[in-house]
DOTI-516627 format. One record per atom (N, C-alpha, C): atom name; y, z, x. Coordinates in steps of 0.1 Angstrom, whole numbers, plus 5000, padded with zeros to 4 digits. Layout:
<atoms>
<atom "CA", <Y, Z, X>>
...
</atoms>
This chain:
<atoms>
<atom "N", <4988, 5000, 5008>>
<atom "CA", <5000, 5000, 5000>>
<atom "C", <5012, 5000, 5009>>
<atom "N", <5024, 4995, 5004>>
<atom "CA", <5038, 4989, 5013>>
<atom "C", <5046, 4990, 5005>>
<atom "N", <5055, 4997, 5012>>
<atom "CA", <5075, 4995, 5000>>
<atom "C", <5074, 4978, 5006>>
<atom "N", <5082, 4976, 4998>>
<atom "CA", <5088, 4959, 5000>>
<atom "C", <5099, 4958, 4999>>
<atom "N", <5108, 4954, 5011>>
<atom "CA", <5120, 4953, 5010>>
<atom "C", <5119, 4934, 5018>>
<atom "N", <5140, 4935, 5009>>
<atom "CA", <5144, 4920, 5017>>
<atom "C", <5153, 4924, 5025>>
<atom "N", <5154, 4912, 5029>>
<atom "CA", <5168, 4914, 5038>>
<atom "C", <5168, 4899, 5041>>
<atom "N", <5185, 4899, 5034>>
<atom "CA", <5191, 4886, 5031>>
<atom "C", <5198, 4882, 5037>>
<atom "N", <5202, 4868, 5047>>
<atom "CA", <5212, 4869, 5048>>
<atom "C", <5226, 4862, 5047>>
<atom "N", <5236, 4867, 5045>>
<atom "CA", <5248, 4870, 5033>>
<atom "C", <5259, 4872, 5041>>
<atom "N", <5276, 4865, 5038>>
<atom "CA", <5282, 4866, 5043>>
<atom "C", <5289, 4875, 5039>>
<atom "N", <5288, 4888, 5048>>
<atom "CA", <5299, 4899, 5048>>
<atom "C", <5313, 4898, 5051>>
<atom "N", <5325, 4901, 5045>>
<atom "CA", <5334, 4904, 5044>>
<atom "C", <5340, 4911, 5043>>
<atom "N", <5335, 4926, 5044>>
<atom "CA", <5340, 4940, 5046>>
<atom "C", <5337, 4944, 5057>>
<atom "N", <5343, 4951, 5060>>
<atom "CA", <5338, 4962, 5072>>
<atom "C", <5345, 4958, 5085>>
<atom "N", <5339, 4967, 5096>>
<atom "CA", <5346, 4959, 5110>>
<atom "C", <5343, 4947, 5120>>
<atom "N", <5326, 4941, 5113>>
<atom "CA", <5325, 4934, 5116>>
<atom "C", <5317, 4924, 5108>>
<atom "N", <5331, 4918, 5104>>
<atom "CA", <5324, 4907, 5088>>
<atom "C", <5316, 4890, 5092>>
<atom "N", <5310, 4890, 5089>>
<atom "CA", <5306, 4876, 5091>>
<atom "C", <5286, 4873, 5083>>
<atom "N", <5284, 4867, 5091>>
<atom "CA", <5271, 4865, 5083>>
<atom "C", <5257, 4875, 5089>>
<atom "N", <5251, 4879, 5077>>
<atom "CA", <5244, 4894, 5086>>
<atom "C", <5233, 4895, 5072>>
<atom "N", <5221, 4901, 5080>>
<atom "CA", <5212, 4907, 5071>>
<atom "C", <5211, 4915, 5064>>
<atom "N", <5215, 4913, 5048>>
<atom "CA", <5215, 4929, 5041>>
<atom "C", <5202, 4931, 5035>>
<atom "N", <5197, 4940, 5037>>
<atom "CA", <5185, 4949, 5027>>
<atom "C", <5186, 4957, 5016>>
<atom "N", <5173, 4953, 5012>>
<atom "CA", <5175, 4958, 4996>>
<atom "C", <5161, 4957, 4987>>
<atom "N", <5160, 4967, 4982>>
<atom "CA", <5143, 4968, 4981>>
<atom "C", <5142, 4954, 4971>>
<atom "N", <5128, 4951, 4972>>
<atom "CA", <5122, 4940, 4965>>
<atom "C", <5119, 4950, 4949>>
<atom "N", <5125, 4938, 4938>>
<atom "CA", <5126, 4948, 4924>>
<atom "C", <5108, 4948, 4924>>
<atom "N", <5106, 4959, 4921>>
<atom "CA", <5093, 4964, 4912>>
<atom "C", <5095, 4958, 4897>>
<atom "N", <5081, 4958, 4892>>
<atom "CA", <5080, 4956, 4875>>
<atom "C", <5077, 4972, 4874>>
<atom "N", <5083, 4976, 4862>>
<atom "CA", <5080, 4986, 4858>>
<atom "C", <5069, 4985, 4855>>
<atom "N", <5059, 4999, 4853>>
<atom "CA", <5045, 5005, 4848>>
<atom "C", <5049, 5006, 4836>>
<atom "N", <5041, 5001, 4825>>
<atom "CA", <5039, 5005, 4812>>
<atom "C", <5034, 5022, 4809>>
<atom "N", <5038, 5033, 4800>>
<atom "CA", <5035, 5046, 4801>>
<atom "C", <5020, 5048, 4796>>
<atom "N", <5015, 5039, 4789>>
<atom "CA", <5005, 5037, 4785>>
<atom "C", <4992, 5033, 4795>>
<atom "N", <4996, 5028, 4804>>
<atom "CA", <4988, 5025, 4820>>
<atom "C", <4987, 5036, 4830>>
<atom "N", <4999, 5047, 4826>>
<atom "CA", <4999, 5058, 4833>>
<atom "C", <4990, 5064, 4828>>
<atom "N", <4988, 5070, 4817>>
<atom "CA", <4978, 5078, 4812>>
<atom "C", <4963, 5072, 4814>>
<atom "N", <4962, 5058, 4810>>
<atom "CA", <4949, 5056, 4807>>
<atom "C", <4945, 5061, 4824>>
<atom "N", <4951, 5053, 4833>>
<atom "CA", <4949, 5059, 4849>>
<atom "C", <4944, 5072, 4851>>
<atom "N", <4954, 5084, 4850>>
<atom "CA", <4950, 5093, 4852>>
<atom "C", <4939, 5100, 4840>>
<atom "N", <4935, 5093, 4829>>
<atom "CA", <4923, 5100, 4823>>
<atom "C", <4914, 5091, 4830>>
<atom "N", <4913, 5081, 4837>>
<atom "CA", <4903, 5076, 4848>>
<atom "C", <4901, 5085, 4855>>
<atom "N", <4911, 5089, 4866>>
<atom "CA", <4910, 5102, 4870>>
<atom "C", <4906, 5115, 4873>>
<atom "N", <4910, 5121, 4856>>
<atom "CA", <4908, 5135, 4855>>
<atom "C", <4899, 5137, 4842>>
<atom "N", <4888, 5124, 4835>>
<atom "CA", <4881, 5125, 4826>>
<atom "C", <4886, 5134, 4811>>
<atom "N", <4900, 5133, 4816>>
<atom "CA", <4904, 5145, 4802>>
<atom "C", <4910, 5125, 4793>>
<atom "N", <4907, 5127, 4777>>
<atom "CA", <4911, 5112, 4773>>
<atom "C", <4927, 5109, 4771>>
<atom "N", <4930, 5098, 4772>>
<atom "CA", <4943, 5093, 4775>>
<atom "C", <4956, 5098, 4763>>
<atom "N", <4948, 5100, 4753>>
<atom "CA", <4955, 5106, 4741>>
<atom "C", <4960, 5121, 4745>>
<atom "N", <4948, 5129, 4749>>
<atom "CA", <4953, 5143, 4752>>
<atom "C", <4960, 5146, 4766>>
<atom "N", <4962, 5136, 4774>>
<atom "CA", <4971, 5141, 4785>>
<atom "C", <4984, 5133, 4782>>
<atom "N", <4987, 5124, 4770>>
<atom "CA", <4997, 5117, 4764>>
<atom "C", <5006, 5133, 4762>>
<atom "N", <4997, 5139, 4750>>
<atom "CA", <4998, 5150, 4741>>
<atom "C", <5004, 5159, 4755>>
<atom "N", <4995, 5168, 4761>>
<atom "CA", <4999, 5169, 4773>>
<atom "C", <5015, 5170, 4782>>
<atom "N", <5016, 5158, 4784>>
<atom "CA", <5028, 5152, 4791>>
<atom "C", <5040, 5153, 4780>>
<atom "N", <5038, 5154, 4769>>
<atom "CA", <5049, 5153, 4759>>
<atom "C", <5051, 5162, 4759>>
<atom "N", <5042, 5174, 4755>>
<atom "CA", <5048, 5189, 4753>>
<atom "C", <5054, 5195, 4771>>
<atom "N", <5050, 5191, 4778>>
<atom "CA", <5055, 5193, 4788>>
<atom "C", <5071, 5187, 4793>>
<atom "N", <5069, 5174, 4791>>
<atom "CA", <5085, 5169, 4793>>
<atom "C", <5092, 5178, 4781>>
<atom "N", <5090, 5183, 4769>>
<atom "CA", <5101, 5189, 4765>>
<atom "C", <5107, 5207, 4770>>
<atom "N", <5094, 5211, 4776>>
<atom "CA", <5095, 5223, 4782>>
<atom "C", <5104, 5220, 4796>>
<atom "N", <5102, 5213, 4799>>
<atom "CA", <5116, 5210, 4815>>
<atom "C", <5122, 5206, 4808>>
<atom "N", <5129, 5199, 4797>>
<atom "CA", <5138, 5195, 4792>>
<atom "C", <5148, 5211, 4788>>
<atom "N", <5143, 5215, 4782>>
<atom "CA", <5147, 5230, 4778>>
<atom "C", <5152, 5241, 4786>>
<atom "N", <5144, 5244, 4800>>
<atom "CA", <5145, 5250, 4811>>
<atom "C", <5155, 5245, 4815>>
<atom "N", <5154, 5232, 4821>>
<atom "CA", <5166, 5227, 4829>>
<atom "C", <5181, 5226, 4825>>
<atom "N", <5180, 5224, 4810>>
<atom "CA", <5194, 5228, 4803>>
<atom "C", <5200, 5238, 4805>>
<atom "N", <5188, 5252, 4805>>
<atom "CA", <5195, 5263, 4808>>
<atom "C", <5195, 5265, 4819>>
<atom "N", <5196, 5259, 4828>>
<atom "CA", <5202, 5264, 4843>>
<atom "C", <5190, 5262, 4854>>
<atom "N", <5181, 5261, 4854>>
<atom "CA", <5165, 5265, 4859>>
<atom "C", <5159, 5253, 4864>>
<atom "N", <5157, 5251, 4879>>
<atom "CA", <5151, 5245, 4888>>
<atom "C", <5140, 5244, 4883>>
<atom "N", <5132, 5232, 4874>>
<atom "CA", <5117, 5234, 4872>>
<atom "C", <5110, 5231, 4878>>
<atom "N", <5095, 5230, 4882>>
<atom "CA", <5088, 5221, 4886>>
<atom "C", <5079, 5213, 4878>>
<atom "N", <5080, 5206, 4886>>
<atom "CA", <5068, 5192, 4882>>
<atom "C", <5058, 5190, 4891>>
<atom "N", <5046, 5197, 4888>>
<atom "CA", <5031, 5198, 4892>>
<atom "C", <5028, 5185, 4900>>
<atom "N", <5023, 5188, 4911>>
<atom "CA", <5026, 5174, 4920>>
<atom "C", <5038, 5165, 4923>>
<atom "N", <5049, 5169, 4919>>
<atom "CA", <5062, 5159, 4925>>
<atom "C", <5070, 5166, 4932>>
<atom "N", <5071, 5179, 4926>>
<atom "CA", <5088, 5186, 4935>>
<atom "C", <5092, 5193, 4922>>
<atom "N", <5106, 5192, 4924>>
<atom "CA", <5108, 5198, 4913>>
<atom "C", <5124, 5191, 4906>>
<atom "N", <5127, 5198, 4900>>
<atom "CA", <5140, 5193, 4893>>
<atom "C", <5153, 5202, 4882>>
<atom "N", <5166, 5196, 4887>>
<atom "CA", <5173, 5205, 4879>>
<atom "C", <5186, 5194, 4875>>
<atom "N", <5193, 5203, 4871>>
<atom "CA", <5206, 5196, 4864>>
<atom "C", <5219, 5203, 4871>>
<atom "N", <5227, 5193, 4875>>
<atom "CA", <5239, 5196, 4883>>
<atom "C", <5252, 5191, 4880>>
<atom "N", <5265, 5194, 4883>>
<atom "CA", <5274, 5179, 4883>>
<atom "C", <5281, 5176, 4894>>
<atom "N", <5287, 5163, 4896>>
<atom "CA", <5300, 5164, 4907>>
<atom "C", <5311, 5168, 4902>>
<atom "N", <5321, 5176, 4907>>
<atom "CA", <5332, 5177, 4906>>
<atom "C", <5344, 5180, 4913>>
<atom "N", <5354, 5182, 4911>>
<atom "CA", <5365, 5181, 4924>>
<atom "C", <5370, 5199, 4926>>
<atom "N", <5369, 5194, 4939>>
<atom "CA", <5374, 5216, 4943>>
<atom "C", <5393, 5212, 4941>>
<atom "N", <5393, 5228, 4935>>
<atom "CA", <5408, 5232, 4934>>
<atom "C", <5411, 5244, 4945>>
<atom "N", <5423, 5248, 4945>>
<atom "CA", <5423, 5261, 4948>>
<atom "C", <5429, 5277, 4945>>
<atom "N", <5432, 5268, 4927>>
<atom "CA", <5434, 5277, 4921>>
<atom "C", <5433, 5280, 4906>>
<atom "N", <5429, 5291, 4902>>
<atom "CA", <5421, 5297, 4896>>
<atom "C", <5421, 5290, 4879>>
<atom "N", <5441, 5289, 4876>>
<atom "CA", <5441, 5284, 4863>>
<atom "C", <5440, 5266, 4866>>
<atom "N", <5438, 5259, 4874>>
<atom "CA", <5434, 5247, 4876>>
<atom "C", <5421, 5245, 4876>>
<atom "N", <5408, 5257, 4874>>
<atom "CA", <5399, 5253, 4867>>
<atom "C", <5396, 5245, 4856>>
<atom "N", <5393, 5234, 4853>>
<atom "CA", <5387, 5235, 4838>>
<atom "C", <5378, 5221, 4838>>
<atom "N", <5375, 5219, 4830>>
<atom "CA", <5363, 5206, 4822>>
<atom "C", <5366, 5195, 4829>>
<atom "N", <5378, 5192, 4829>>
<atom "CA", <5379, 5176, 4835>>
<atom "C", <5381, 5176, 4851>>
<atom "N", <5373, 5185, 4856>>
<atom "CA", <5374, 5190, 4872>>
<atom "C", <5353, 5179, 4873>>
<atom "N", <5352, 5177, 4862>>
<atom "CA", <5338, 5170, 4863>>
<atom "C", <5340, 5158, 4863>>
<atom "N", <5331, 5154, 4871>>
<atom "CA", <5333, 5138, 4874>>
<atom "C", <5319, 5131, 4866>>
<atom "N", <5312, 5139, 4871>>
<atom "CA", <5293, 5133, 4864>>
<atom "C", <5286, 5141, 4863>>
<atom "N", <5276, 5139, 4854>>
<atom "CA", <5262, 5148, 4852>>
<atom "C", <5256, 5147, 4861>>
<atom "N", <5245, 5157, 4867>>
<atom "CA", <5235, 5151, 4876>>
<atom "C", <5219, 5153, 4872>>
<atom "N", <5215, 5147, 4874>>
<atom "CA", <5198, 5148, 4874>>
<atom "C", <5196, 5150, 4890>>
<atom "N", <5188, 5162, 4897>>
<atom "CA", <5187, 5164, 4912>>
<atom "C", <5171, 5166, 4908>>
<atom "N", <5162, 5158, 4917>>
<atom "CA", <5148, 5154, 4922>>
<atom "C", <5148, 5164, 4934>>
<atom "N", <5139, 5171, 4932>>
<atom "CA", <5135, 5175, 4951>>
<atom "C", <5119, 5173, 4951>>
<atom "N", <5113, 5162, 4960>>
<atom "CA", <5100, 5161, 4956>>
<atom "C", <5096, 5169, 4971>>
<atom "N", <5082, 5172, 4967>>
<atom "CA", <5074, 5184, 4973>>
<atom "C", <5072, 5177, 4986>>
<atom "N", <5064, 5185, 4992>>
<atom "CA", <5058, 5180, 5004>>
<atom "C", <5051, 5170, 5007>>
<atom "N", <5038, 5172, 4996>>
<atom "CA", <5031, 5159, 4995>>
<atom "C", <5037, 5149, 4994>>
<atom "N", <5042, 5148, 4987>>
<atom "CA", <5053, 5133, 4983>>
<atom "C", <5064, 5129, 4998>>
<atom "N", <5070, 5139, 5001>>
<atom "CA", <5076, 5131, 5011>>
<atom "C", <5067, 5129, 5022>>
<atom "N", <5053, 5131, 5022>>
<atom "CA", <5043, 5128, 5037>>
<atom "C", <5038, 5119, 5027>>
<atom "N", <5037, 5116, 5015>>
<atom "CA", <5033, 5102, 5009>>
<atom "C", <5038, 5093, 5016>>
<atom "N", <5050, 5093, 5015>>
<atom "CA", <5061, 5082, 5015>>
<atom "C", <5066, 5081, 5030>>
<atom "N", <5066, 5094, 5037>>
<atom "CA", <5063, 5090, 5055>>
<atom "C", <5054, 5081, 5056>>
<atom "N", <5043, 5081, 5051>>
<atom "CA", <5034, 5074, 5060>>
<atom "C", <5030, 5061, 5051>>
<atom "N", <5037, 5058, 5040>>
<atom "CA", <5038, 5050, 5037>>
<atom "C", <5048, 5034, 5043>>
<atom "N", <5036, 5024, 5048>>
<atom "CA", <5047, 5014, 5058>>
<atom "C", <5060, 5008, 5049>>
<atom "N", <5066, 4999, 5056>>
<atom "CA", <5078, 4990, 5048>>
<atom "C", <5073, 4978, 5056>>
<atom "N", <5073, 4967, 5040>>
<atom "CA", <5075, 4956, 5046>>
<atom "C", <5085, 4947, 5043>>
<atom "N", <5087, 4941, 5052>>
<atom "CA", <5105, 4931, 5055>>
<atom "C", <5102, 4916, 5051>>
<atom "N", <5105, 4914, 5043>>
<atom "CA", <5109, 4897, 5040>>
<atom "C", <5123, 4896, 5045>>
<atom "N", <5125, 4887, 5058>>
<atom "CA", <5133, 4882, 5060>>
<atom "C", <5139, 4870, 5053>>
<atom "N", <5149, 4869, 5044>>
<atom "CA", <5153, 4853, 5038>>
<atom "C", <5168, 4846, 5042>>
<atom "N", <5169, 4832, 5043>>
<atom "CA", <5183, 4828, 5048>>
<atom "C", <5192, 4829, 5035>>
<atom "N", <5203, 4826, 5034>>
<atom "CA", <5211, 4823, 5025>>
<atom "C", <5203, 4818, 5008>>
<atom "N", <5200, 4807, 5008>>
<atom "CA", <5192, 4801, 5000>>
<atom "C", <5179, 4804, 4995>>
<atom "N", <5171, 4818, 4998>>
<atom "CA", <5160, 4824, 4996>>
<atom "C", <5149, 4820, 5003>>
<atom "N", <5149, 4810, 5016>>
<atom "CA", <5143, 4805, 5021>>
<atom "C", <5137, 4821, 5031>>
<atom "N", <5118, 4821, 5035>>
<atom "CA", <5110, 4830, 5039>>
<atom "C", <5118, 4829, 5048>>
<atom "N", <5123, 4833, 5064>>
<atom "CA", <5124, 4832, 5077>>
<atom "C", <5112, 4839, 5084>>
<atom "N", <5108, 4849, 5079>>
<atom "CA", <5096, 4860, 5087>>
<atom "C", <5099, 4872, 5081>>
<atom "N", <5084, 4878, 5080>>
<atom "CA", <5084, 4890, 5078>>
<atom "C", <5077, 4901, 5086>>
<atom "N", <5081, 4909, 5088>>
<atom "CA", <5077, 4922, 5095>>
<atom "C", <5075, 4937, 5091>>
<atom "N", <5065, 4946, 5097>>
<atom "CA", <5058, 4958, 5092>>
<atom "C", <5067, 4966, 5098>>
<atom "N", <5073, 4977, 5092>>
<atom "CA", <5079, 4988, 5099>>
<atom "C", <5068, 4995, 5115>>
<atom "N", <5079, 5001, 5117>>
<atom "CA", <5076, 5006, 5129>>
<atom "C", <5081, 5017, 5135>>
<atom "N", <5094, 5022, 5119>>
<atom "CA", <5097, 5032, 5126>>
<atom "C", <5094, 5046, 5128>>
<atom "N", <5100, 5057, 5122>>
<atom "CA", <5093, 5070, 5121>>
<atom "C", <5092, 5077, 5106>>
<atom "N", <5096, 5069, 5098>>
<atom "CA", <5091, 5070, 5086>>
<atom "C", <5098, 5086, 5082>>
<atom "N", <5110, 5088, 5087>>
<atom "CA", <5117, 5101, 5086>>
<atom "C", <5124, 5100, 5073>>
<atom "N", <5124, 5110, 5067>>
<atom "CA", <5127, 5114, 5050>>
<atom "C", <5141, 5113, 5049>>
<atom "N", <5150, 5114, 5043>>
<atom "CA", <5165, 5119, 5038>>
<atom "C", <5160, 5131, 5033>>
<atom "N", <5166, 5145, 5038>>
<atom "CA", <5167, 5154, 5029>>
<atom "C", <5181, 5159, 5025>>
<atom "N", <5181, 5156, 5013>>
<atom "CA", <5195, 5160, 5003>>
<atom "C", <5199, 5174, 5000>>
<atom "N", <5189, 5180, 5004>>
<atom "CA", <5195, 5194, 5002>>
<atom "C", <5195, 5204, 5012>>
<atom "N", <5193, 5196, 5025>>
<atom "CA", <5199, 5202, 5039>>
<atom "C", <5206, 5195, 5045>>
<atom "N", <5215, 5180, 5043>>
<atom "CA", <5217, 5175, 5056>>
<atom "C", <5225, 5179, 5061>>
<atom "N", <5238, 5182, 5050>>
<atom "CA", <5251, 5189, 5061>>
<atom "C", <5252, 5203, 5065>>
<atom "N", <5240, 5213, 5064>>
<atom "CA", <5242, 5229, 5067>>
<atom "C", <5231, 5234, 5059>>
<atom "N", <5234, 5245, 5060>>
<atom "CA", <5224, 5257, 5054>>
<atom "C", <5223, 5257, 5039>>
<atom "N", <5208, 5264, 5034>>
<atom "CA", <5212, 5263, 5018>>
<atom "C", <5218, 5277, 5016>>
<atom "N", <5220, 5278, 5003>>
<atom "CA", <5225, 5285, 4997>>
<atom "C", <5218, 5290, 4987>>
<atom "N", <5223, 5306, 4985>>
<atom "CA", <5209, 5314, 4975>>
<atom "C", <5218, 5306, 4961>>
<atom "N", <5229, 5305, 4954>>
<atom "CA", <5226, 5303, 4941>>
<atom "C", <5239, 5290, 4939>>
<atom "N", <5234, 5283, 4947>>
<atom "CA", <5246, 5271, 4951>>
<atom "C", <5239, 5260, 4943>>
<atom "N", <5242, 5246, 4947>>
<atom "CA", <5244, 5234, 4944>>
<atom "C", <5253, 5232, 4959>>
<atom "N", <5253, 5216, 4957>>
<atom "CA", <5265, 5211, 4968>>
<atom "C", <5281, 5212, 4964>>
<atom "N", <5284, 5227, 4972>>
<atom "CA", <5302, 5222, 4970>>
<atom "C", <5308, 5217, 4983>>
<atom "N", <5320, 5212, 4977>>
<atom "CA", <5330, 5208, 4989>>
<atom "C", <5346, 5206, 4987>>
<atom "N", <5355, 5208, 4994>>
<atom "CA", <5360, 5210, 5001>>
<atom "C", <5375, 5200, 4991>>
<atom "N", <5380, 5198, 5000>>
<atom "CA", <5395, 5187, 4988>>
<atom "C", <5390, 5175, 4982>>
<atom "N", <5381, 5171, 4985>>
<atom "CA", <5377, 5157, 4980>>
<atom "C", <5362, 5163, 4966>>
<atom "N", <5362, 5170, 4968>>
<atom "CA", <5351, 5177, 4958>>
<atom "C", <5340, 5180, 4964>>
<atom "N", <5331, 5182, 4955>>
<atom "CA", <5316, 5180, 4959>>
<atom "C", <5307, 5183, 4947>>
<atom "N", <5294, 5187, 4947>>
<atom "CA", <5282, 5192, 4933>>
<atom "C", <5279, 5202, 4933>>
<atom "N", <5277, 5208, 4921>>
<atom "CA", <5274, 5220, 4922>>
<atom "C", <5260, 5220, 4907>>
<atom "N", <5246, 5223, 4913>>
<atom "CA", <5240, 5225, 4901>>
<atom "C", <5232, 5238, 4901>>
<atom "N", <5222, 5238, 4893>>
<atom "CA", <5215, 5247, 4885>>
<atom "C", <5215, 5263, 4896>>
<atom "N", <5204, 5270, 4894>>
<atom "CA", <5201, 5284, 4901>>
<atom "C", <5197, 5281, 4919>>
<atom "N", <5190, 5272, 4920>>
<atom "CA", <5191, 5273, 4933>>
<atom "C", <5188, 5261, 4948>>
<atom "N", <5187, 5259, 4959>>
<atom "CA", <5189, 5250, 4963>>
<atom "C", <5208, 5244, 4968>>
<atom "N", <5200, 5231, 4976>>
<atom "CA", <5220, 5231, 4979>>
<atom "C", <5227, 5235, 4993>>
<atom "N", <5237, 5229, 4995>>
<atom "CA", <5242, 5231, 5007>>
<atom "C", <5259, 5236, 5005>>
<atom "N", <5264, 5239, 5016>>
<atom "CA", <5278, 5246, 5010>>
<atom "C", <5286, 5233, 5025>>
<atom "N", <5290, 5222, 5021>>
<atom "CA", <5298, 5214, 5023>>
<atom "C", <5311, 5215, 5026>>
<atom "N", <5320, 5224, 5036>>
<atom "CA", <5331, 5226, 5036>>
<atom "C", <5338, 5215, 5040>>
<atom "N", <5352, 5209, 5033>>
<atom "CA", <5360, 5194, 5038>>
<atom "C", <5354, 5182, 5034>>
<atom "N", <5345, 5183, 5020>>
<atom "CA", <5338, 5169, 5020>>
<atom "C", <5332, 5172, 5004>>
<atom "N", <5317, 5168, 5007>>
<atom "CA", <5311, 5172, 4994>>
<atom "C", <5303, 5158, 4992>>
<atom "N", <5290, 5159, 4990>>
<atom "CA", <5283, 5150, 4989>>
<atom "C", <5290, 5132, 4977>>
<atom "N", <5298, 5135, 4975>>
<atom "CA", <5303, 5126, 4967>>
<atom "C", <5316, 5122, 4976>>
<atom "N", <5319, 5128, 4986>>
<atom "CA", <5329, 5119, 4995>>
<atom "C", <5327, 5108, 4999>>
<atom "N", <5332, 5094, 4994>>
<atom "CA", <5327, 5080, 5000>>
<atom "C", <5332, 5082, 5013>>
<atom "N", <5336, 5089, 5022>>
<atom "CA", <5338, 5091, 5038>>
<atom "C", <5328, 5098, 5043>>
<atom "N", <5321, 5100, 5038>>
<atom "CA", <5312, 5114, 5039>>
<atom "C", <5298, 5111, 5046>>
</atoms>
């Protein structure tokens, strides 16, 4: 099994050095039908595709519920998940209010398994010219190193989300998160 990525190449005109250059960009997937998911895993786990439907439903509404109220849930084999938003830091007190929010967030933290899934899972490169023509394709080779989002810029924090600094930053649920001073995960400088 392989990510599939392209990389096109496209004439840039941003940046400091604009001209014609390979951009990447994963190859679209077709979505899985939900119905292929289940029958799968009652292949599986011999439990039938109806009762881990049943299953999965009363469960998505129980994280649904939890996470509203504030609560990092988990998701059995993924990680886990909560609800957060971006918004902009002030630094004073009656300048708090509602429109200090920029977005909702949905925040993924998938477990261990999953990111040693996806480490050792290769990438493959379709190279194309302008016109979608093949040029060559190539296997990764690199180190298959993760993004982690909720340590890059510092320490976490016992009951944080990401804040930051004049430009804003996120702040969600009970716990998790880094404390971003002069920035904040939503700084396009950042």
């Amino acid at each position: 099994m392989a990510i599939k990525v392209i990389a096109q190449r496209r004439d840039v005109k941003l940046g400091k050095n604009p001209g014609k250059k390979f951009v990447m960009r994963p190859d679209l997937y077709t979505p899985i039908q939900e119905k292929k998911v289940f029958a799968e895993a009652s292949t599986h786990s011999g439990i039938s595709a109806g009762v881990i439907k049943a299953a999965w439903d009363a469960a998505g509404e129980v994280i649904r519920t939890w996470a509203t109220e504030g609560h990092s849930v988990p998701l059995p084999g993924l990680g886990t998940m909560r609800f957060g938003v971006r918004s902009k830091a002030v630094e004073n007190l009656e300048d708090v209010k509602t429109n200090l929010i920029s977005v909702r967030r949905i925040i993924f933290t998938p477990n261990t398994d999953v990111k040693d899934e996806l480490k050792n899972t290769s990438i493959q490169i379709t190279c194309l010219d302008e016109d979608g023509n093949v040029l060559k394709r190539v296997t990764s080779g690199d180190s298959g190193e993760i993004e982690d989002n909720e340590n890059q810029n510092g320490g976490s924090t016992e009951n944080g989300g990401t804040t930051g600094g004049d430009n804003g930053g996120s702040t969600s649920g009970n716990q998790g998160g880094n404390d971003n001073p002069g920035g904040g995960d939503d700084d396009p400088e950042n």
